[in-house]
NUDO-975779 format. One record per residue: residue in three letters; x, z, y of N, C-alpha, C in turn. Coordinates in steps of 0.02 Angstrom, whole numbers, always signed. Each point is the difference from the previous one (the first is absolute). Example, Ala and Ser with C-alpha at 12.3 -4.5 7.8 and 13.67 -1.06 7.14 Angstrom:
# NUDO-975779
  res     n_x     n_z     n_y    ca_x    ca_z    ca_y     c_x     c_z     c_y
  ALA    +660    +390    -284     -45      +0     +59     +45      +0     +60
  SER     -18     -36     +53     +42      +3     +59     -39     +37     +55
END
This chain:
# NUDO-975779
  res     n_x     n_z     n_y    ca_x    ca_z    ca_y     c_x     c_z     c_y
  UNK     +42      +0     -60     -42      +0     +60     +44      +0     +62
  UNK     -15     -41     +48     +47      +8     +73     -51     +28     +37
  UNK     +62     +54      +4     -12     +63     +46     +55      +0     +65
  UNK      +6     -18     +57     +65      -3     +40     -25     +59     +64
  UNK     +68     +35     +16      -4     +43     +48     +43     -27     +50
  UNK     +20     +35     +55     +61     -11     +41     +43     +65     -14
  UNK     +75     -37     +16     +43     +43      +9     +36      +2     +69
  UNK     +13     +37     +30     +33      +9     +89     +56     +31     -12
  UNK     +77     -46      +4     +64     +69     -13      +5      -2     +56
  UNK      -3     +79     +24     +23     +21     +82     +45     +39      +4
  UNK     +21     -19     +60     +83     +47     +25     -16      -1     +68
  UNK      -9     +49     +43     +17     -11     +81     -61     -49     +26
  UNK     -30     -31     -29     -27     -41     +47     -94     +19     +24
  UNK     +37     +53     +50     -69     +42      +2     -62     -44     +76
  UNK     +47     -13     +24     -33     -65     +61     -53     -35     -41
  UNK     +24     -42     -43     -26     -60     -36     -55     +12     -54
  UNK     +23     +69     -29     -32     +12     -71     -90      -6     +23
  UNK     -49     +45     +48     -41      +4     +24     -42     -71      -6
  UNK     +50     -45     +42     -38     -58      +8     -19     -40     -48
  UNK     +62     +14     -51     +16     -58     -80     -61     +22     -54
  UNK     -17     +88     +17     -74     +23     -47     -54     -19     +36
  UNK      +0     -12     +53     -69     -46     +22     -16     -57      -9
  UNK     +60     -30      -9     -25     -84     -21      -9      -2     -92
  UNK     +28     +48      -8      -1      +8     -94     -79     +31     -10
  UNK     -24     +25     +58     -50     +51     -33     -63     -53     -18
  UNK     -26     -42     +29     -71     -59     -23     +31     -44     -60
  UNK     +56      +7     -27      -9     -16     -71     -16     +24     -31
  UNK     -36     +49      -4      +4     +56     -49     +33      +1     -77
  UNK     +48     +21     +23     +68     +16     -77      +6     +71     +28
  UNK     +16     +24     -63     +35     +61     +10     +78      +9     +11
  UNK      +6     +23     +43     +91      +1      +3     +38     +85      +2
  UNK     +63     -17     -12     +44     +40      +4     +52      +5     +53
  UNK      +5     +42     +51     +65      -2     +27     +48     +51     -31
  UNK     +70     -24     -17     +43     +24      +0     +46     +28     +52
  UNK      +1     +56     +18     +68     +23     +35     +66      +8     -24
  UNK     +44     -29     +30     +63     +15     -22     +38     +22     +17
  UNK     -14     +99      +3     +24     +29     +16      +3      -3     +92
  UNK     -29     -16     +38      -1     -27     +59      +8     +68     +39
  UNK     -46     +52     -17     +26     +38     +46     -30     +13     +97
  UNK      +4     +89     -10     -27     -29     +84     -86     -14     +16
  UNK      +1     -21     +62     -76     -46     +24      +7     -41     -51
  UNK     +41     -65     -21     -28     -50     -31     -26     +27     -51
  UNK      +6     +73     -52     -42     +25     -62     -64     +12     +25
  UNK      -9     +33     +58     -50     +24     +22     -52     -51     +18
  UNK     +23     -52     +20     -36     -53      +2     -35     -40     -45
  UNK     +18      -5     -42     -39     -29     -74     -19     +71     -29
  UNK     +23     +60     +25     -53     +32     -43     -71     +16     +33
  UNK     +10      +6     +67     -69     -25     +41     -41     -59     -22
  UNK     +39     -32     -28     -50     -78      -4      -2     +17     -80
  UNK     +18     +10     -53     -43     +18     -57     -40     +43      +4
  UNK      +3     +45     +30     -39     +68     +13     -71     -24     +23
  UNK     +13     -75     +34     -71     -11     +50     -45     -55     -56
  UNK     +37     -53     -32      -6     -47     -48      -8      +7     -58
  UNK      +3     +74     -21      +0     +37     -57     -40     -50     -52
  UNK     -48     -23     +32     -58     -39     -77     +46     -49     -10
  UNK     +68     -51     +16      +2     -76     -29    +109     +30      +8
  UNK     +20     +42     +53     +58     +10      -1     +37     +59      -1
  UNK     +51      -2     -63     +26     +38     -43     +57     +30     +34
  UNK     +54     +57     +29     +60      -7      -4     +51     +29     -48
  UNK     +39     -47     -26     +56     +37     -27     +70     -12     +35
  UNK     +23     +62      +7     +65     +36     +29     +55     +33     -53
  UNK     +54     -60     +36     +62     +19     -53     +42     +47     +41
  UNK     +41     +55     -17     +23     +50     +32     +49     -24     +39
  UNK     +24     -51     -24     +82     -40     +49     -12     -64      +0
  UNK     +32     -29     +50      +1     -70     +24     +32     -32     -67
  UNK     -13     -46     -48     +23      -9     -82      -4     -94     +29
  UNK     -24     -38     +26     -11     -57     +26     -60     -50     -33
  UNK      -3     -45     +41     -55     -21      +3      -8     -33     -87
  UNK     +12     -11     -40     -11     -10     -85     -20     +49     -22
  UNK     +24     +83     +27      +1     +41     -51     -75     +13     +39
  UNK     -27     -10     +64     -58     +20     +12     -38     -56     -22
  UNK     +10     -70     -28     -38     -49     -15     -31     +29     -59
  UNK     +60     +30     -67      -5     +32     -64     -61     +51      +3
  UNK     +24     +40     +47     -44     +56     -12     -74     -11     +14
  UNK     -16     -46     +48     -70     -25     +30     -29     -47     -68
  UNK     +44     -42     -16     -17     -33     -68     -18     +48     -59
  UNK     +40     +58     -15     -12     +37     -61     -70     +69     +13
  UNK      +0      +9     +73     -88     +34     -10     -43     -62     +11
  UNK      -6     -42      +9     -50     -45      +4      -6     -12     -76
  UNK     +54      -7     -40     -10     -17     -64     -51     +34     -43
  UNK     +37     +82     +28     -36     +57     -46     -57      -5     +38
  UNK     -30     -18     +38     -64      +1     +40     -46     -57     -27
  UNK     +32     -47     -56     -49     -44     -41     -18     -76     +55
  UNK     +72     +10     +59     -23     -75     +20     +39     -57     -51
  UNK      +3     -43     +28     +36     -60     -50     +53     -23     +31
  UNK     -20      +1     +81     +76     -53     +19      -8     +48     +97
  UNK     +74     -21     +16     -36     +22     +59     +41     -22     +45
  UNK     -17     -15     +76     +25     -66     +48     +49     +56     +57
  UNK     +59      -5     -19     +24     +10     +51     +24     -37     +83
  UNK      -7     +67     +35      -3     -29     +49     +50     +39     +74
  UNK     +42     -15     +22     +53     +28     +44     -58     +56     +43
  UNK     +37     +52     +54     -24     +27     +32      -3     -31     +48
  UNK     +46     -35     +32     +15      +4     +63     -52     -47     +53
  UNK     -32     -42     -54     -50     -15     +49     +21     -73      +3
  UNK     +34     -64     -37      +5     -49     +14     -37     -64     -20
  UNK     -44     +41     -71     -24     -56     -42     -63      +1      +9
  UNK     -29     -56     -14     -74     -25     +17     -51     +40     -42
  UNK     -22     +30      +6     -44     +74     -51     -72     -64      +2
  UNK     -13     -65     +35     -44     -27     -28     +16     -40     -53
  UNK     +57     -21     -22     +22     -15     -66     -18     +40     -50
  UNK     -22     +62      +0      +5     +38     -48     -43      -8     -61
  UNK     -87     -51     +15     -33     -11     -52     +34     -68     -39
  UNK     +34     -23     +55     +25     -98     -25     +42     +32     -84
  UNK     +63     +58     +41     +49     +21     -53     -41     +18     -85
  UNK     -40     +39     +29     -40     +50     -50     -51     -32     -38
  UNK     -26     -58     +47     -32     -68     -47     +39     -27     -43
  UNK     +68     -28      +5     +39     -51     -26     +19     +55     -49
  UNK     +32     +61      -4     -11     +38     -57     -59     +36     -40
  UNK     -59     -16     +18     -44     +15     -45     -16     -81     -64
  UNK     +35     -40     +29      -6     -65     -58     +43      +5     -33
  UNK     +61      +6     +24     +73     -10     -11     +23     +85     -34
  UNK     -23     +47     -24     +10     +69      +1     +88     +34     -54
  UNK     +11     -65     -16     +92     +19     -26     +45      -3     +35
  UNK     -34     -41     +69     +64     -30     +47      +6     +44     +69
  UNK     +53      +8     +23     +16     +33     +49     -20     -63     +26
  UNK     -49     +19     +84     -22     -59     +55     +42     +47     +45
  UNK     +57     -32     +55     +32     +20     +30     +12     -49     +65
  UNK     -14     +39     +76      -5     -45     +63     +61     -37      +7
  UNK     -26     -51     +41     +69     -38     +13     -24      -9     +92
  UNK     +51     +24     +33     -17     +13     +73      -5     -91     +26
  UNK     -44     +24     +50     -18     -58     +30      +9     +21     +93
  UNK     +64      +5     +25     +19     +33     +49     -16     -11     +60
  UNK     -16     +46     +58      +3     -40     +70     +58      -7     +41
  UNK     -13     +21     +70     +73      +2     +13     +45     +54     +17
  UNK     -53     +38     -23     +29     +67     +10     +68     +43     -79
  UNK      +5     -57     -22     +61     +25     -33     +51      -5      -1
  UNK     +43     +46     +12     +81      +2      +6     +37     -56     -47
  UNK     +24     -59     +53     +46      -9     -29     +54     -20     -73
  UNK     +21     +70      +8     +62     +13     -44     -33     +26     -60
  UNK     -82     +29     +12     -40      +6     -71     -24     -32     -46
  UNK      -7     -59     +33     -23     -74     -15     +65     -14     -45
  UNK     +48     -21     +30     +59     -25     -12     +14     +38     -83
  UNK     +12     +62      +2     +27     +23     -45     -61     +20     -59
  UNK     -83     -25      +1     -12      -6     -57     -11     -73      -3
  UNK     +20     -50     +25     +27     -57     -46     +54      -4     -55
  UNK     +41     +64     +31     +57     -28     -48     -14     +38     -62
  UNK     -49     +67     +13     -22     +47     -70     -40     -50     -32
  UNK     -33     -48     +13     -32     -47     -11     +37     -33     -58
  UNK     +39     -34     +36     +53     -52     -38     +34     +38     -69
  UNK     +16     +69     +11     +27     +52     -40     -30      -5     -60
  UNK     -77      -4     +13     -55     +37     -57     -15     -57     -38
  UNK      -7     -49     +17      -6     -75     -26     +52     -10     -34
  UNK     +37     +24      +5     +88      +3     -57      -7     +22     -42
  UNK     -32     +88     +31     -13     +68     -64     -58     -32     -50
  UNK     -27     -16      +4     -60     -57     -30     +14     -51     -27
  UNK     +31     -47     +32     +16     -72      -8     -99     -32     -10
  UNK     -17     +14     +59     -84     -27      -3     -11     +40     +82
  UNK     -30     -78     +33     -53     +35     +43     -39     +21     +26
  UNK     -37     +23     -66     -45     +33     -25     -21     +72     +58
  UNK     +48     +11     +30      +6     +78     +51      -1     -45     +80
  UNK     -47      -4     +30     +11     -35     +64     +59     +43     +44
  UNK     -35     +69     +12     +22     +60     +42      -5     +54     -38
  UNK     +59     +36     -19     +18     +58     -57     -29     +73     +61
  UNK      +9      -5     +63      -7     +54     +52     -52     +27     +56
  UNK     -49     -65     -27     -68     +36     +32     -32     +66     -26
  UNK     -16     +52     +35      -8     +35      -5     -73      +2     -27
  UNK     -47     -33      -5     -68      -1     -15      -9     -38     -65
  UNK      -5     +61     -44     -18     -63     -46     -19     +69     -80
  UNK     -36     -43     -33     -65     +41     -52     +39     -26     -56
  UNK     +30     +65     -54     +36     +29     -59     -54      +5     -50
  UNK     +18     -21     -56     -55     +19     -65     +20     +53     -28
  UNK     -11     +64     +33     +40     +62     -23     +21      -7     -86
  UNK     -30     -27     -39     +18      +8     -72     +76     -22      +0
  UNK     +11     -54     +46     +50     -38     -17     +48     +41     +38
  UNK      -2     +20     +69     +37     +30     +37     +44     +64     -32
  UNK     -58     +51     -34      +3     +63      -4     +71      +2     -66
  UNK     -24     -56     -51     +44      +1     -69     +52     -39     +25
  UNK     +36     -62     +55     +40      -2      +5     +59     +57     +54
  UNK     -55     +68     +45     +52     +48      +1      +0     +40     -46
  UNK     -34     +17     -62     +33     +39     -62     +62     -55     -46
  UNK      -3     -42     +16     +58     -24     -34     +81     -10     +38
  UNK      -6     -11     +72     +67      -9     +22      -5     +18     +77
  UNK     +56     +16     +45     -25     +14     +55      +4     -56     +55
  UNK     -42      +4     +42     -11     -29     +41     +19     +21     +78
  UNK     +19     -33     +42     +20      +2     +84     -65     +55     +12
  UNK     +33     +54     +37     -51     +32     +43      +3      -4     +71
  UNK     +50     -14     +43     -18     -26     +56      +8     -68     +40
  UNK     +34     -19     +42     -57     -65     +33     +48     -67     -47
  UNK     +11     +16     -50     +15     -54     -41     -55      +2     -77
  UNK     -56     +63     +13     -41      -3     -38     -55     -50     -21
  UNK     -29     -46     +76     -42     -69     -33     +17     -56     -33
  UNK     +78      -1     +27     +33     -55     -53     +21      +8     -71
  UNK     +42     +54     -24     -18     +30     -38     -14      +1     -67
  UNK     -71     +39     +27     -75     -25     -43      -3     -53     -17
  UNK     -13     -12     +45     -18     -97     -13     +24     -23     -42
  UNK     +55     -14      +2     +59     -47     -45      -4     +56     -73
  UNK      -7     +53      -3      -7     +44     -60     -61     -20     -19
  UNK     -50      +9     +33     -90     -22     -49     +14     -79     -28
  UNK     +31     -44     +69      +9     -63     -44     +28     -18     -63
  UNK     +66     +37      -8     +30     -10     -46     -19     +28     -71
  UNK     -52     +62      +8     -43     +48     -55     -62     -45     -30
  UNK      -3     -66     +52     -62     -47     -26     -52      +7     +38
  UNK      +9      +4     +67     -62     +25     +38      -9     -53     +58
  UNK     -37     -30      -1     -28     -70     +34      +5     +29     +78
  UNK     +37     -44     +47     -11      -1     +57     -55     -42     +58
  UNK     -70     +34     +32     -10     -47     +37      +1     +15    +102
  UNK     +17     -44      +9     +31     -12     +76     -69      -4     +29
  UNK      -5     +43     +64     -69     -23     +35     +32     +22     +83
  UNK     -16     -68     +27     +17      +5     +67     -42     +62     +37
  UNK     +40     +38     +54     -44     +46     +42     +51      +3     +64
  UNK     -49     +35     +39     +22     -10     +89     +39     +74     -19
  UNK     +49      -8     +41     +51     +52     +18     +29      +0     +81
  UNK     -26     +69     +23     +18     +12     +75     +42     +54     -20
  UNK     +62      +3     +50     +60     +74     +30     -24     +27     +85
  UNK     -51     +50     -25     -29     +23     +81     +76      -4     +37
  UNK      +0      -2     +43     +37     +29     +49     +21     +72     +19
  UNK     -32     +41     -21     +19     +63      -6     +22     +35     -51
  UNK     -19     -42     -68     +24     +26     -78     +68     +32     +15
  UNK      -8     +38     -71     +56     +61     -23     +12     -61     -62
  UNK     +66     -19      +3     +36     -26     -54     +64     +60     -29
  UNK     -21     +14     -73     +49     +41     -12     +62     -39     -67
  UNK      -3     -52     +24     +79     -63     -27     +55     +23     +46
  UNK     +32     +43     -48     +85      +3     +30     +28     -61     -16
  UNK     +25     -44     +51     +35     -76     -19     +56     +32     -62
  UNK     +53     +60     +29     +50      +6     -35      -9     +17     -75
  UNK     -31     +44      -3      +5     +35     -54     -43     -39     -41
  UNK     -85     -37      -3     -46     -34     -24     +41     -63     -17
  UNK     +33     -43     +50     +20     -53     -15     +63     +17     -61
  UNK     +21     +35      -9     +62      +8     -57     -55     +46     -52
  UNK     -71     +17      -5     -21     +22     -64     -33     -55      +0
  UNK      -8     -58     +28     -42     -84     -23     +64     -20     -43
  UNK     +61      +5     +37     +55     -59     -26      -4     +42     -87
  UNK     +20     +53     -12     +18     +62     -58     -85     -36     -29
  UNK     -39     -10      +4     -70     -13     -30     +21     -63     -18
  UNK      +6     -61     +41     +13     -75     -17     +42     +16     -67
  UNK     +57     +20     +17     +48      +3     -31      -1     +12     -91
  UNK     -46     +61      +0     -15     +27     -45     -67     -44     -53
  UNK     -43     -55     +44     -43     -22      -8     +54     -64     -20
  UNK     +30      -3      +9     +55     -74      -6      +6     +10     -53
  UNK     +41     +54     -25     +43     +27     -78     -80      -8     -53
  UNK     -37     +43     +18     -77     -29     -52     -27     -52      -2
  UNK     +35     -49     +40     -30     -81     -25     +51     -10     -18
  UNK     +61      +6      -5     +33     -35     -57     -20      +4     -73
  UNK     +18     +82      -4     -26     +24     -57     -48     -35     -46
  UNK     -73     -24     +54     -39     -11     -26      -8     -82     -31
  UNK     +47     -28     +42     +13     -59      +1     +10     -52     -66
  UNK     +37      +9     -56      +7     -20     -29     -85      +9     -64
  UNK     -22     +49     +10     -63      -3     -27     -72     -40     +38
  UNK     +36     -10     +77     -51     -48     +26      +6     -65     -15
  UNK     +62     -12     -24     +26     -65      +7     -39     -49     -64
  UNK      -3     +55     -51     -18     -30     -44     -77     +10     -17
  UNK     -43     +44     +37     -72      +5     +12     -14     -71     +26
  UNK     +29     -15     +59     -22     -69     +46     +34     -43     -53
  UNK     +17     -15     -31     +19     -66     -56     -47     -11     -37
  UNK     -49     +67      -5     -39      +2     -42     -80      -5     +48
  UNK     +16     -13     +47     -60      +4     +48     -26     +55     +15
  UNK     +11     +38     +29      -9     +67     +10     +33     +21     +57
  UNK     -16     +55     +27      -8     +32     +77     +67     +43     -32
  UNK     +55     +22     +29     +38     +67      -3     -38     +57     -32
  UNK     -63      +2      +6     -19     +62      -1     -55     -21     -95
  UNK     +35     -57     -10     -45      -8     -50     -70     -44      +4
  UNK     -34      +5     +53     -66     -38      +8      +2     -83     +13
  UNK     -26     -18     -37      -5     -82      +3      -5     -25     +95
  UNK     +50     -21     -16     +16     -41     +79     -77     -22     +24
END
């Protein structure tokens, strides 16, 4: 049965959070915000807003800032035990189109094995050098794959078939912070888990809280590529001979 909730991983972004449960609230899903460890007004702030939303929104609070995967995990694993089926995550900060949210949640109620994951459709309000550097994660993941099958590994919006999610973190670990959507991705793909791409509008208010350290984030992407590099080799010689045989890497008929 598809059952889908939302998931919200939050850190700090207490400006934004307010506005992002109002546009979530006339879908009616049930959601979860996660804190991560945030701390301060920004706790106090989502706990005012579950406190008020109590009938459709949940909070769970992790004691320390653990990053944004490990709050993806934890929002994924009570939704699980809560008997939903899949559930659509969605950033805090306030950039993604929350009227996408039935398009996403449609295309996975047909499709219910496949991760449906946004692919930004930008204005001009995006930096640059953000642009720039997920082309090249882009180019990266299409390697880690060898299929471009993954439009955008790093949109933040996008609906998990918890079954699939939950058993590929009991088996190996996964990125917990901002190298956590890519990741995933390239891990569900390679576990046999169908990717589908759905365009959505993506705005960067002007006032957003971005919490991407260039330094430190950009060298746990390269340590992620890297590591994502060494598991397609590995896997490589068993893909090689799946596709001879007509077959997807992952086993499924091309």
């Amino acid at each position: 049965m598809f059952r889908p909730c939302l998931v919200v991983p939050y850190f700090r972004h207490e400006r934004a959070i307010g506005a992002l449960i109002e546009r979530l609230k006339p879908h009616g899903v049930s959601c979860w915000i996660v804190d991560d460890g945030s701390g301060g007004e920004a706790s106090q702030v989502v706990q005012a807003l579950a406190a008020r939303e109590s009938s459709w929104l949940k909070l769970l609070s992790l004691p320390a800032n653990q990053g944004k995967g490990a709050a993806v995990r934890a929002g994924c694993a009570a939704a699980a035990a809560a008997g939903f089926s899949h559930a659509l995550q969605i950033d805090a900060d306030g950039q993604h189109d929350t009227d996408d949210v039935p398009k996403l949640l449609g295309i996975a109620a047909t499709r219910p094995q496949a991760v449906v994951t946004g692919v930004p459709v930008y204005d001009d309000s995006v930096p640059k050098v953000r642009l720039y550097g997920r082309r090249i994660t882009h180019a990266l993941v299409w390697l880690h794959t060898l299929s471009f099958e993954i439009v955008d590994s790093m949109c933040g919006m996008r609906v998990y078939p918890l079954a699939s999610a939950l058993r590929l973190w009991s088996r190996e670990p996964v990125a917990q912070r901002m190298d956590f959507d890519t990741d995933i991705l390239v891990r569900l793909y390679w576990a046999g888990t169908r990717v589908i791409s759905v365009p959505t509008r993506v705005t960067y208010p002007t006032d957003g809280v971005s919490h991407f350290h260039y330094l430190d984030d950009n060298l746990r992407m390269a340590r992620m590529h890297l590591r994502l590099l060494g598991g397609m080799l590995l896997r490589l010689p068993g893909w090689c001979w799946r596709r001879l045989r007509g077959r997807r890497p992952d086993g499924a008929i091309a």
